[in-house]
C-alpha positions as CSV (number, residue, x, y, z in Angstrom):
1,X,-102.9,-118.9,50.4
2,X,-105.0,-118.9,47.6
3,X,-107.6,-116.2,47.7
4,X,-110.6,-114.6,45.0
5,X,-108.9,-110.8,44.1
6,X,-110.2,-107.9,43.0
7,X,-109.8,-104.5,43.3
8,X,-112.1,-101.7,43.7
9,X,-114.3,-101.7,40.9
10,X,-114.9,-105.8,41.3
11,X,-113.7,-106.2,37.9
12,X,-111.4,-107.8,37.1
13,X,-111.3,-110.7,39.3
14,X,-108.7,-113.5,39.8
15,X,-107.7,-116.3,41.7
16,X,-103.8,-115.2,43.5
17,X,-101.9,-117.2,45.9
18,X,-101.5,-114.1,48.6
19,X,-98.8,-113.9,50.9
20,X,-98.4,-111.5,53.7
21,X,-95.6,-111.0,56.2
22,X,-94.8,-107.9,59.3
23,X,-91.2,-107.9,59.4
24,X,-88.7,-106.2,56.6
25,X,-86.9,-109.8,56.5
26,X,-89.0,-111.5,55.3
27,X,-90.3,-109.0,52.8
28,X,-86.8,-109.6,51.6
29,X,-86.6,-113.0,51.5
30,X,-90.0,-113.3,49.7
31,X,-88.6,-110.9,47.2
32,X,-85.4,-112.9,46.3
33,X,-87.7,-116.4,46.3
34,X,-90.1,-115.3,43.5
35,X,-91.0,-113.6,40.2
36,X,-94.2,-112.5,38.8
37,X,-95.9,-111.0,41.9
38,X,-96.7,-107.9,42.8
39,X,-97.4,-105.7,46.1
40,X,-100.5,-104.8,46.9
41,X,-102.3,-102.5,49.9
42,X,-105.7,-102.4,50.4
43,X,-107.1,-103.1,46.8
44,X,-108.4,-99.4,46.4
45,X,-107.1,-99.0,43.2
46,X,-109.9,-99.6,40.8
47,X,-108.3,-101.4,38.4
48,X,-105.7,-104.7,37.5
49,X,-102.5,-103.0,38.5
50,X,-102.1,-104.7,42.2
51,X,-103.6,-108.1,40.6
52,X,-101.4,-110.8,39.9
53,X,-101.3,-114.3,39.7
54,X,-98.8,-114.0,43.1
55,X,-100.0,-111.1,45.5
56,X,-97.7,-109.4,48.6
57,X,-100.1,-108.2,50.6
58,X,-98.7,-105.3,52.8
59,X,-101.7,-104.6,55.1
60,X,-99.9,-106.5,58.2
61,X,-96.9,-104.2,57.8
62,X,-98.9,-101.3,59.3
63,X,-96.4,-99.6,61.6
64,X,-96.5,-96.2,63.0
65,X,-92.6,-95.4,63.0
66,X,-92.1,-91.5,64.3
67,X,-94.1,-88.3,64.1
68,X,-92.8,-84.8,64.9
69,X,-95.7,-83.3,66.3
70,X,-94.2,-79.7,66.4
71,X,-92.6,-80.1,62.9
72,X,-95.4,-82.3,61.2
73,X,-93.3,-84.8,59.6
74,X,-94.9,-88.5,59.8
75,X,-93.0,-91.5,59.3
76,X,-94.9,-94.9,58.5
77,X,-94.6,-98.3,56.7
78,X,-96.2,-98.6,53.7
79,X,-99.4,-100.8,54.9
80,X,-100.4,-97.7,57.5
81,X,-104.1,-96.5,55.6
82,X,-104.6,-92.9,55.5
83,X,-108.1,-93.6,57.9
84,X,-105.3,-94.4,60.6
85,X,-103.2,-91.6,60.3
86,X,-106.2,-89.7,60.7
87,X,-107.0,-91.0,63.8
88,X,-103.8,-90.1,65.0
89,X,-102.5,-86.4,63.6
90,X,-105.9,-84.6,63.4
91,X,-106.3,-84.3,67.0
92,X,-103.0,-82.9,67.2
93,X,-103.7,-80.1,64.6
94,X,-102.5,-82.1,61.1
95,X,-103.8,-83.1,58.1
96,X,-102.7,-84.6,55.0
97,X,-100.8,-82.7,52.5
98,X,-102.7,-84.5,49.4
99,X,-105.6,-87.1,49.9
100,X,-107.9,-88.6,47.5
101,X,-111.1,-89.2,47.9
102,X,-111.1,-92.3,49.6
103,X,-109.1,-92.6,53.3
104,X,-108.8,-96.7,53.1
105,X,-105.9,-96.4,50.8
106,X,-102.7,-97.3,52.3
107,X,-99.1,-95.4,52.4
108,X,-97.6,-97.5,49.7
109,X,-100.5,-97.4,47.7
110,X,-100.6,-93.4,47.7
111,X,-96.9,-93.6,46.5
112,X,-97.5,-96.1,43.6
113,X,-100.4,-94.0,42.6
114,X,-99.0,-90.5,43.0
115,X,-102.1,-89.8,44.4
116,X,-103.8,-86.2,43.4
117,X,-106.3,-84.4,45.8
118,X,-109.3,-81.5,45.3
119,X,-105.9,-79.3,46.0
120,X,-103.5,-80.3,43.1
121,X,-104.0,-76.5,41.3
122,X,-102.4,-75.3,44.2
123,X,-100.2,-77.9,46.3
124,X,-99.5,-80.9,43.6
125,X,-100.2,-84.5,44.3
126,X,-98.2,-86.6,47.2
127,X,-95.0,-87.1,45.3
128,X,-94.1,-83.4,45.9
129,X,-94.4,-83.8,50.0
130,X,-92.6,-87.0,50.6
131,X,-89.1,-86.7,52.1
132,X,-87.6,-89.7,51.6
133,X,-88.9,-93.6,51.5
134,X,-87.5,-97.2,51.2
135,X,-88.1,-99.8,48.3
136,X,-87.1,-103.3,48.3
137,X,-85.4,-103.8,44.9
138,X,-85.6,-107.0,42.7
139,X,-81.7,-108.2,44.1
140,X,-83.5,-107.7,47.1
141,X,-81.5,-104.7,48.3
142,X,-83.4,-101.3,50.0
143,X,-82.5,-98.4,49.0
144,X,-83.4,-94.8,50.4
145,X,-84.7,-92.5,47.8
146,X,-86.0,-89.1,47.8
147,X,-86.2,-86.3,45.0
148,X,-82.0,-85.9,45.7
149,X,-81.1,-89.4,46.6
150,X,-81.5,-92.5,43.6
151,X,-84.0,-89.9,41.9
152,X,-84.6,-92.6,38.7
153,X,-85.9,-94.8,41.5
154,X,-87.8,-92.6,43.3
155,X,-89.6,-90.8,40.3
156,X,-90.2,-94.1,38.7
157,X,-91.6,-95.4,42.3
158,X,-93.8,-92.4,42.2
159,X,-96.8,-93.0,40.5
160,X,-95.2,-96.2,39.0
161,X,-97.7,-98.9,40.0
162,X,-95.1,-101.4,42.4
163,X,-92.9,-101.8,39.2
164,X,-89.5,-100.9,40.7
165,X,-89.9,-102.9,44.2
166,X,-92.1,-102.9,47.3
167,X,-92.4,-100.0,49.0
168,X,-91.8,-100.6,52.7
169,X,-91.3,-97.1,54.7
170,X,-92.6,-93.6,53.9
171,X,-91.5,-90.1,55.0
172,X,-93.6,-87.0,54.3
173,X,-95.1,-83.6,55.6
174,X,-97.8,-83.0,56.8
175,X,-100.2,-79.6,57.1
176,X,-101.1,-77.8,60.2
177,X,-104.7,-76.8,60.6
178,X,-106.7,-75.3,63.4
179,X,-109.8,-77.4,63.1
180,X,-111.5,-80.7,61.8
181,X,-113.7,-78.8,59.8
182,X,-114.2,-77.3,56.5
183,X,-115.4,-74.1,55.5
184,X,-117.4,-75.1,52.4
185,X,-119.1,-73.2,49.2
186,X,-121.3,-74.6,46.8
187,X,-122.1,-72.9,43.6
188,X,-124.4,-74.3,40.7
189,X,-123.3,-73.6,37.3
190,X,-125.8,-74.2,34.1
191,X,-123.4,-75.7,32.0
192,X,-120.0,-76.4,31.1
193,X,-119.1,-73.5,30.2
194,X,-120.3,-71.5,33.5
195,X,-118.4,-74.1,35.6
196,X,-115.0,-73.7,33.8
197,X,-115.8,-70.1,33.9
198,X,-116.4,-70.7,38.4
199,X,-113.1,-73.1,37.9
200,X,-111.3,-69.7,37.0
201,X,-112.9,-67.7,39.2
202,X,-112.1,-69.7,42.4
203,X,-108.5,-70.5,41.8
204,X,-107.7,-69.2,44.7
205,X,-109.0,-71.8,46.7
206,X,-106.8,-74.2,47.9
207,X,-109.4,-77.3,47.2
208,X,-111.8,-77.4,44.2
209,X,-114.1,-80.1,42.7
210,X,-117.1,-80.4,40.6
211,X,-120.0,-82.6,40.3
212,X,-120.7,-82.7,36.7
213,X,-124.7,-84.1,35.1
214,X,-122.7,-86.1,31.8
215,X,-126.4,-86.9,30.5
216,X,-127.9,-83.1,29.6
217,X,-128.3,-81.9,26.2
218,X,-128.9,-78.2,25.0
219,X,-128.4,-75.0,27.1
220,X,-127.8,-76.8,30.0
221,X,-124.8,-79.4,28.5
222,X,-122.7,-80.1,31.6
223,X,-124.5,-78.6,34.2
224,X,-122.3,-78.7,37.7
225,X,-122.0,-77.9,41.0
226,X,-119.1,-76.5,42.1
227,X,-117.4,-76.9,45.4
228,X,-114.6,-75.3,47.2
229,X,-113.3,-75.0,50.6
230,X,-110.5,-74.3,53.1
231,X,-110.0,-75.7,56.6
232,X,-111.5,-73.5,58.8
233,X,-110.4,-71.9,61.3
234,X,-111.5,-71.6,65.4
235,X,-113.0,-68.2,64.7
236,X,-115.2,-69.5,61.6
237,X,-116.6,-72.2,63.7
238,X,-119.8,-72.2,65.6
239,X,-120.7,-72.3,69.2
240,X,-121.1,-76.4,69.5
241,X,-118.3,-77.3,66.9
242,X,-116.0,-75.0,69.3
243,X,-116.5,-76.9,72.0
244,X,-114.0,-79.5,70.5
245,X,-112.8,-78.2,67.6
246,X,-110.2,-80.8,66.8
247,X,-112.5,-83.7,67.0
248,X,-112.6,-86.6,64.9
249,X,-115.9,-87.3,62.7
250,X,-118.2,-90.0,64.2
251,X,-116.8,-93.3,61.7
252,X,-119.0,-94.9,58.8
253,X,-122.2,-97.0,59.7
254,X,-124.0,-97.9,56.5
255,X,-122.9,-100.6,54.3
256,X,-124.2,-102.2,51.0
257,X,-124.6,-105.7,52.5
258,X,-124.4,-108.0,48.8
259,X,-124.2,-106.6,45.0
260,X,-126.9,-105.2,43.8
261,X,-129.1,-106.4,40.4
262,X,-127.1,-104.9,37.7
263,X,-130.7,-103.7,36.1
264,X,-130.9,-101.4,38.9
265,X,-128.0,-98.6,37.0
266,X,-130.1,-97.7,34.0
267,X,-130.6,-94.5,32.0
268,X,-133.7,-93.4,33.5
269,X,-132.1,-93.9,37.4
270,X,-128.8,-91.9,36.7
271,X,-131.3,-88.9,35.5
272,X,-133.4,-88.9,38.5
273,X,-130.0,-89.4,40.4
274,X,-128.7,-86.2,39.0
275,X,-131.9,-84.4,38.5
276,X,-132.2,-84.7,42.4
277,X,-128.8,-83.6,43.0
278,X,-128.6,-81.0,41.0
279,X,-131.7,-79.7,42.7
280,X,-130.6,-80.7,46.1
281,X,-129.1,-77.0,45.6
282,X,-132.1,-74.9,45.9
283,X,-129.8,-71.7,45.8
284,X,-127.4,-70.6,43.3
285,X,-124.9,-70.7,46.5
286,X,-124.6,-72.5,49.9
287,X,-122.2,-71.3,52.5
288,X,-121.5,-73.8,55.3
289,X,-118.7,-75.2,57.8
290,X,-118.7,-78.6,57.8
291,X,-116.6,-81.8,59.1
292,X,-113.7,-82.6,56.6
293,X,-114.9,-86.2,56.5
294,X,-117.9,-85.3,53.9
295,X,-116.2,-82.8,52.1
296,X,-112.8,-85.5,51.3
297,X,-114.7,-88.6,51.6
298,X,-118.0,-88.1,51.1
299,X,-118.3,-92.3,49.7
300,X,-116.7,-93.6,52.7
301,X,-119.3,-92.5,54.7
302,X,-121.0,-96.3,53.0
303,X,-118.8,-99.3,53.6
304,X,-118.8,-101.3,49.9
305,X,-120.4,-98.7,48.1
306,X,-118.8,-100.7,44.8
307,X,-121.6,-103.5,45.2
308,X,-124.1,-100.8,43.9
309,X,-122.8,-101.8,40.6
310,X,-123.6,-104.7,40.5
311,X,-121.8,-108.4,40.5
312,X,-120.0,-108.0,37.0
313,X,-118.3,-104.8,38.4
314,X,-117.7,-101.4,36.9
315,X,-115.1,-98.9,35.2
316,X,-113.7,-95.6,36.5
317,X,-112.7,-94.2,33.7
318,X,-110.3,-91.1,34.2
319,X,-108.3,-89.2,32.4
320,X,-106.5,-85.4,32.1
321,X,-106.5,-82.9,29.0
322,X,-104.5,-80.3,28.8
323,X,-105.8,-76.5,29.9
324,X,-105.9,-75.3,26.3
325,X,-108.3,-78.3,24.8
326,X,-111.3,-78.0,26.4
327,X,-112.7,-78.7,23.4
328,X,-111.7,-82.5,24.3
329,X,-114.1,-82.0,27.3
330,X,-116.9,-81.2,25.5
331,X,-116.0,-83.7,22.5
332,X,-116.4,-87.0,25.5
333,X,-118.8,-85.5,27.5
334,X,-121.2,-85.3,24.2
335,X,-120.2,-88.3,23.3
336,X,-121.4,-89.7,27.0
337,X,-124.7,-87.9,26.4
338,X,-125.6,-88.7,22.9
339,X,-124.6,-92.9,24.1
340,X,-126.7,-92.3,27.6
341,X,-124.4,-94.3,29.3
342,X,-124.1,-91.2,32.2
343,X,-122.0,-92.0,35.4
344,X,-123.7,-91.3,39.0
345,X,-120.4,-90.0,39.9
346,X,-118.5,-87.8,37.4
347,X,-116.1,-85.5,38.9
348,X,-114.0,-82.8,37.1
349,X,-111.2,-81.3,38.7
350,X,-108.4,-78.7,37.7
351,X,-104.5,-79.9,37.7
352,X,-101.4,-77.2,38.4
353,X,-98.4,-78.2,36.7
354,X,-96.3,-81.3,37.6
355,X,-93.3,-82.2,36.4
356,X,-93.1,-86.2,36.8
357,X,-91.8,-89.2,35.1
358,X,-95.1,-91.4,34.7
359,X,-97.7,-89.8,37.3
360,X,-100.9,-88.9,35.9
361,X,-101.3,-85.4,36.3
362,X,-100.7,-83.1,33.9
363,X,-102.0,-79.0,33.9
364,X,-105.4,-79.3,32.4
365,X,-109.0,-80.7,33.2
366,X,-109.1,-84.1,34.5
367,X,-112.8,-86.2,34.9
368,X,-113.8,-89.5,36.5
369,X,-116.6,-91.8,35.8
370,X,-117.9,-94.5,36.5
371,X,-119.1,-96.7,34.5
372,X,-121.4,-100.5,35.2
373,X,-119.5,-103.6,33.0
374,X,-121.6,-104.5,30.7
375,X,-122.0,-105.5,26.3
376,X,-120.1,-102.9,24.3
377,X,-118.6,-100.9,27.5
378,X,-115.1,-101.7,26.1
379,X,-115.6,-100.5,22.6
380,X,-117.2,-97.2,24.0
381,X,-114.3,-97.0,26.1
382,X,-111.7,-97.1,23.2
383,X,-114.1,-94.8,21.2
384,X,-113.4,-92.1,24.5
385,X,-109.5,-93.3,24.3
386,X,-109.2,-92.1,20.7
387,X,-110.5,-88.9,21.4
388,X,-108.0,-88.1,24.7
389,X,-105.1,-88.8,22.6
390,X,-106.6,-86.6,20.3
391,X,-106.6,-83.6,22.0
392,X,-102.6,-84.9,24.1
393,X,-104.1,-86.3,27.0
394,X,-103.5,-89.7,28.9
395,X,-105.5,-92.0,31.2
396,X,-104.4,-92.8,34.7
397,X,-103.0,-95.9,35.0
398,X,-104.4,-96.5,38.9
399,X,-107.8,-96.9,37.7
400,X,-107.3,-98.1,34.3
401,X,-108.3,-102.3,33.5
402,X,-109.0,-101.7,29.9
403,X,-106.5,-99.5,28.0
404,X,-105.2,-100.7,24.9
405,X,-100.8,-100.8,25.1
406,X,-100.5,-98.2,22.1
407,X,-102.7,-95.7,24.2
408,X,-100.6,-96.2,27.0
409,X,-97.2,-95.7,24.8
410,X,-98.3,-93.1,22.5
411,X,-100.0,-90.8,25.9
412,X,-97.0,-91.1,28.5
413,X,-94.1,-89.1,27.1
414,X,-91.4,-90.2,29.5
415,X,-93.1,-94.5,28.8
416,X,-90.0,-95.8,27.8
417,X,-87.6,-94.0,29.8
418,X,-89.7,-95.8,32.9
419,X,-89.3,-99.2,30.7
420,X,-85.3,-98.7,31.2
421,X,-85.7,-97.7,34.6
422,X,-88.2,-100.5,36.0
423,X,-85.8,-103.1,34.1
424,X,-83.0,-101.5,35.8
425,X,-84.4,-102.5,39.5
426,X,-87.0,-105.2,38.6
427,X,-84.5,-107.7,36.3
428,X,-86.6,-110.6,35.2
429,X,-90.1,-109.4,35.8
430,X,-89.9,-110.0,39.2
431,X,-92.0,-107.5,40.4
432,X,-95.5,-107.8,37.4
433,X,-99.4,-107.3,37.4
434,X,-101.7,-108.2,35.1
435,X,-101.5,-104.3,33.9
436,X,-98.1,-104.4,33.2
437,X,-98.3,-107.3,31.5
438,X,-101.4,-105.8,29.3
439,X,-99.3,-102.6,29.0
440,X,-95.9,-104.2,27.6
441,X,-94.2,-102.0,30.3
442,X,-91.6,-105.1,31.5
């Protein structure tokens, strides 16, 4: 069926014959029939790399297949979204061991992405928790792989964008907590510097973020709010939230009905945005316990928050630094300021080390923004490129819809030993988006 595509940032969009199937058959015998498609979840990637001009939807091969409830070990296929698994392991005391900040991404999709959480510093990104999963192959074979069984698959699987096959079963831990709630701080930092500085300071934590003003100038350059937290415990809770400690937080009821007029994003709005959330703070620190649903996924709590940006769509654009050039940091962010073109959401987090083949992370300072589509984004954009490779850092390749091949070559180390792997498993560019076919990766 032919359907209008696009992933999470609206942009871009295409027009894909989607075809969508429940039983691992089939998958197969979809998989041996054609070439030039790719898998696809539930389109929370931001960018092109689960658009293609033939799309395998996996959302209807959404099965719960085991969970060890003493040991925490979940086993799913790949169309299972994290928002279900909630459902079902945090009233028996689990959590996920990594989660970004949206829950409506699906299984598969986490794997292709590598996803990263507020807890990478300390706990790394989902890759390092899965046990063992099974990808459809481009003869149409599946093969088990884990990080000691066909580990050239299973590290080029992991973070590789559906390139080597279609995921179709997942394995992983999971982390015991006591509670559904987090016990949260807040701390506002003047500028860049104090927020690195608070960065340092609260390593300790097991999840960190910042919220991060990209448009002031001066003494207060970078201004933040810092936020850490651990799940809290039954003791740390108060009287009414210990009644049912364990429960699940009430589900989303605000939507953005239709797109928004583009004119609405301007300069002057994303200053009073951030000059009211900045000041939302009235303390230097706030101290509270609250449900884990705002601190994780504090966007999901408005159903199609992308229309905001309007009917053209926007960027996220995100990339990592290493820990020693923070001069990078400041390098983009005053380019950001001295353009104007600020984000509404710009969020800086801390990576731990990871050795991968192609995921994202790396140790350093990573930041996201967002960023409306509009006349001269794309030039800005490469202007911002230049300086990341610059200073050794790379852009991640589940939000990218933009980035220039030689950025992508020249920023992965290990790009052309994931060339000789996806070739390996995906002969004839069976498995392709329009990202890999941007990227020159198959």
């Amino acid at each position: 069926m032919q359907k209008r595509l696009a992933n999470w940032g609206n942009y871009p969009a295409i027009i894909s014959e989607e075809s969508a199937y429940t039983q691992e058959e089939q998958l197969r015998s979809f998989v041996v029939a054609h070439h030039g498609f790719i898998a696809r979840g539930n389109g929370r990637c931001y960018g092109d790399a689960s658009l293609g001009k033939h799309s395998l939807s996996m959302l209807k091969y959404d099965k719960i297949l085991s969970f060890d409830t003493v040991a925490g070990v979940l086993e799913t296929q790949a169309g299972v979204t994290l928002d279900q698994i909630l459902d079902i392991i945090v009233p028996k005391g689990w959590f996920l061991p990594v989660t970004p900040g949206t829950k409506f991404i699906t299984v598969g999709g986490a794997v292709a992405s590598d996803v990263h959480g507020k807890n990478h510093h300390m706990e790394g990104a989902f890759s390092g928790h899965i046990t063992e999963m099974d990808v459809i192959t481009g003869d149409g074979a599946t093969i088990t792989c884990s990080p000691s069984l066909h580990t050239d698959l299973y590290w080029a699987t992991c973070g590789g964008m559906g390139l080597t096959g279609v995921i179709t079963r997942v394995k992983f831990g999971l982390k015991k907590i006591e509670t559904a709630y987090i016990k949260q701080k807040q701390i506002k930092a003047r500028n860049l510097e104090e927020v690195i500085r608070l960065f340092d300071e609260y390593k300790h934590y097991t999840y960190s973020m910042a919220w991060i003003d990209c448009l002031q100038k001066g003494d207060s350059f970078g201004r933040s709010i810092l936020i850490v937290g651990e799940h809290a415990t039954k003791a740390e809770l108060n009287p009414k939230q210990g009644q049912a400690p364990l429960q699940l937080p009430a589900k989303p009821r605000l939507t953005v009905p239709f797109n928004l007029p583009s004119f609405i994003l301007n300069t002057f709005t994303v200053k009073a945005f951030n000059w009211l959330y900045y000041g939302k703070n009235f303390k230097k620190e706030i101290n509270n316990v609250v449900p884990y649903e705002p601190f994780f996924y504090p966007l999901d709590a408005i159903l199609h928050w992308n229309r905001g940006y309007g009917k053209a769509g926007f960027i996220q654009y995100q990339f990592v630094l290493p820990l020693e050039q923070k001069e990078g940091l400041v390098a983009i962010l005053r380019r950001i300021s001295e353009k104007g073109w600020g984000s509404f959401l710009a969020v800086l987090k801390v990576f731990g080390q990871q050795d991968s083949l192609i995921s994202f992370p790396m140790e350093g300072y990573t930041l996201a923004l967002d960023f409306p589509v509009r006349k001269g984004l794309f030039a800005f954009l490469d202007e911002l490129d230049e300086i990341v490779l610059q200073y050794g850092g790379r852009l991640y390749l589940s939000k990218d819809a933009r980035m220039k091949q030689e950025v992508f070559w020249k920023s992965y180390p290990n790009a052309r030993r994931f060339a000789e792997i996806v070739n390996t498993y995906n002969p004839g560019k069976r498995f392709e988006s329009l990202q890999s076919e941007r990227l020159h990766i198959i």
